[in-house]
PARO-459398 format. One record per residue (C-alpha): residue in one letter; y, x, z. Coordinates in steps of 0.1 Angstrom, whole numbers, padded with zeros to 4 digits, always signed. Example, Ala and Ser with C-alpha at 12.3 -4.5 7.8 and 13.67 -1.06 7.14 Angstrom:
2
A-0045+0123+0078 S-0011+0137+0071 
***
This chain:
171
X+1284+0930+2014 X+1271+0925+1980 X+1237+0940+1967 X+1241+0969+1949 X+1233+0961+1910 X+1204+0975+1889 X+1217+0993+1859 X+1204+0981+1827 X+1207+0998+1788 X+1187+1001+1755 X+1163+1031+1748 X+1137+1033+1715 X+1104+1019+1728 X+1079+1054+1737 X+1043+1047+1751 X+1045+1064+1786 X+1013+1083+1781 X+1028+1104+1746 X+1021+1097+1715 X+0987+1076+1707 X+0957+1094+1686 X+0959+1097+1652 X+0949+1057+1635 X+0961+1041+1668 X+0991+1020+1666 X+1026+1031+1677 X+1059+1020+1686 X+1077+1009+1656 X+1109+1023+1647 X+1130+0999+1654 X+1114+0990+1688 X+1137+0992+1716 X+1129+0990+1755 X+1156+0984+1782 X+1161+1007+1804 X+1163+0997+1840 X+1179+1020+1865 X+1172+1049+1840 X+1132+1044+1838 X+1120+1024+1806 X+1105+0989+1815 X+1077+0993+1797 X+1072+1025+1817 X+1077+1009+1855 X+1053+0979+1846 X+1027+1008+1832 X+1030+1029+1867 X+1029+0995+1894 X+1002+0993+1914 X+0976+0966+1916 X+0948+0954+1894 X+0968+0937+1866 X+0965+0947+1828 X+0990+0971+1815 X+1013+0955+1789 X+1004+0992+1771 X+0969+0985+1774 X+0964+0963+1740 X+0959+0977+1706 X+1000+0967+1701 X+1025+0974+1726 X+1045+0943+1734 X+1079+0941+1717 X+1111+0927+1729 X+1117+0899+1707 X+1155+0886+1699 X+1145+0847+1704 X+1135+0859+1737 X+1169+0882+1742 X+1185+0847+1729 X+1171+0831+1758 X+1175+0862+1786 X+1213+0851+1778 X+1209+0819+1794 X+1190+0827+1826 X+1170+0802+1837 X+1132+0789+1826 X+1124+0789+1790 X+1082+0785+1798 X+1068+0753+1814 X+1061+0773+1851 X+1100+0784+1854 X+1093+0820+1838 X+1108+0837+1809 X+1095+0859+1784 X+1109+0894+1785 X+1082+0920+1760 X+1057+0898+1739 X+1031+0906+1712 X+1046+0921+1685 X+1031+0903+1660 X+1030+0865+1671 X+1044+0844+1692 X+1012+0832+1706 X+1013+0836+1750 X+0976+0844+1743 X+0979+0875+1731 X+0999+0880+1764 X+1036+0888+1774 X+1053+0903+1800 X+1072+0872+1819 X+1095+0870+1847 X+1116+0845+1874 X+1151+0851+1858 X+1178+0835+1880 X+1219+0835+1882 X+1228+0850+1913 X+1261+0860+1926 X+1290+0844+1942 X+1306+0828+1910 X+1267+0828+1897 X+1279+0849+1866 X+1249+0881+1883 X+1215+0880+1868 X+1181+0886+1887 X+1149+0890+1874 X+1116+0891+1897 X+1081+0883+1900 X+1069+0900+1868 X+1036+0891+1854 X+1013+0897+1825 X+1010+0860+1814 X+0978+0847+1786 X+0981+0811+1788 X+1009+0782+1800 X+1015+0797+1836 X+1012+0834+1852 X+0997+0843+1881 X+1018+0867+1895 X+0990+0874+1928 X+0965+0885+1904 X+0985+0893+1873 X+1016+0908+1888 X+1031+0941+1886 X+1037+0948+1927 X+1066+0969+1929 X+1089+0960+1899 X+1119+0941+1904 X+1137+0921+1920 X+1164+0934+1891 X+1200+0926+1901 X+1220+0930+1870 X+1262+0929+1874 X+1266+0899+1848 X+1290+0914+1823 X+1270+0947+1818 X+1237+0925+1815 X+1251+0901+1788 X+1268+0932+1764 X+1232+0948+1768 X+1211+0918+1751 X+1238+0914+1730 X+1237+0948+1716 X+1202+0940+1710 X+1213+0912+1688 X+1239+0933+1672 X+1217+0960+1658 X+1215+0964+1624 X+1189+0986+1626 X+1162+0967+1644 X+1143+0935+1625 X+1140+0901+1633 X+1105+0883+1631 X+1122+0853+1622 X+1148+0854+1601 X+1158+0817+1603 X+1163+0819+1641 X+1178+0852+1636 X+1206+0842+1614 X+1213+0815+1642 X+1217+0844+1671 
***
């Protein structure tokens, strides 16, 4: 019998603690979160248990990038320890700053499904998902269609910006 799938859609990114003090930064407009079986990501990784940093912790919440969407598209590794970036800082590209990175496998029969697990918070080349994981979040079994129109809608979107307009205009 087949697993049943995780539903996945697109929500404006909200900090899961309200709205920051006054002079602290906040989601930007056109910041958008998925939505994973009706909870925002953002949110599930804030509530797991465990010692990890919360990707909501930073001055900057991370932000879910469309060279990084580009990539969710084609599951399989994209950083050198197998992982792939799913919220990064929103204002570099730099793994230092940290990002939120995950296993993301095909899965499925005809290997069209998508899975994501082992979430991290990841600073440097590799993660270290025993000390820097989010316990509880994932595995993610998305059905492969529904998955695919998802980051492509995040693509599509006029309304939200591209930090790089070069690869942008390639997507």
């Amino acid at each position: 019998m087949p697993a049943a799938y995780t539903t996945l859609d697109l929500a404006p990114a909200v900090l899961p603690y309200g709205a920051p003090p006054e002079g602290f930064p906040r989601p930007r407009p056109d910041d958008v979160d998925l939505v994973v079986d009706g909870t925002p990501l953002l949110h599930r990784l804030d509530e797991a248990d465990g010692d990890m940093v919360s990707p909501l912790a930073a001055d900057l919440p991370p932000t879910l990038r469309a060279e990084h969407v580009r990539l969710l598209l084609h599951p399989g590794p994209s950083l050198a320890d197998g992982r792939q970036v799913i919220h990064s800082c929103p204002d570099c590209r730099d793994p230092g700053c940290g990002a939120v990175t995950a296993v993301v496998e095909r899965a499925g029969e005809d290997g069209e499904d998508v899975v994501w697990r082992d979430f991290a918070w990841q600073t440097g080349p590799t993660a270290d998902p025993a000390h820097e994981g989010y316990p509880g979040v994932g595995p993610f079994h998305f059905h492969g269609a529904t998955y695919r129109a998802v980051l492509l809608r995040v693509l599509d979107a006029p309304e939200l910006t591209c930090q790089d307009r070069t690869l942008c205009d390639t997507l």
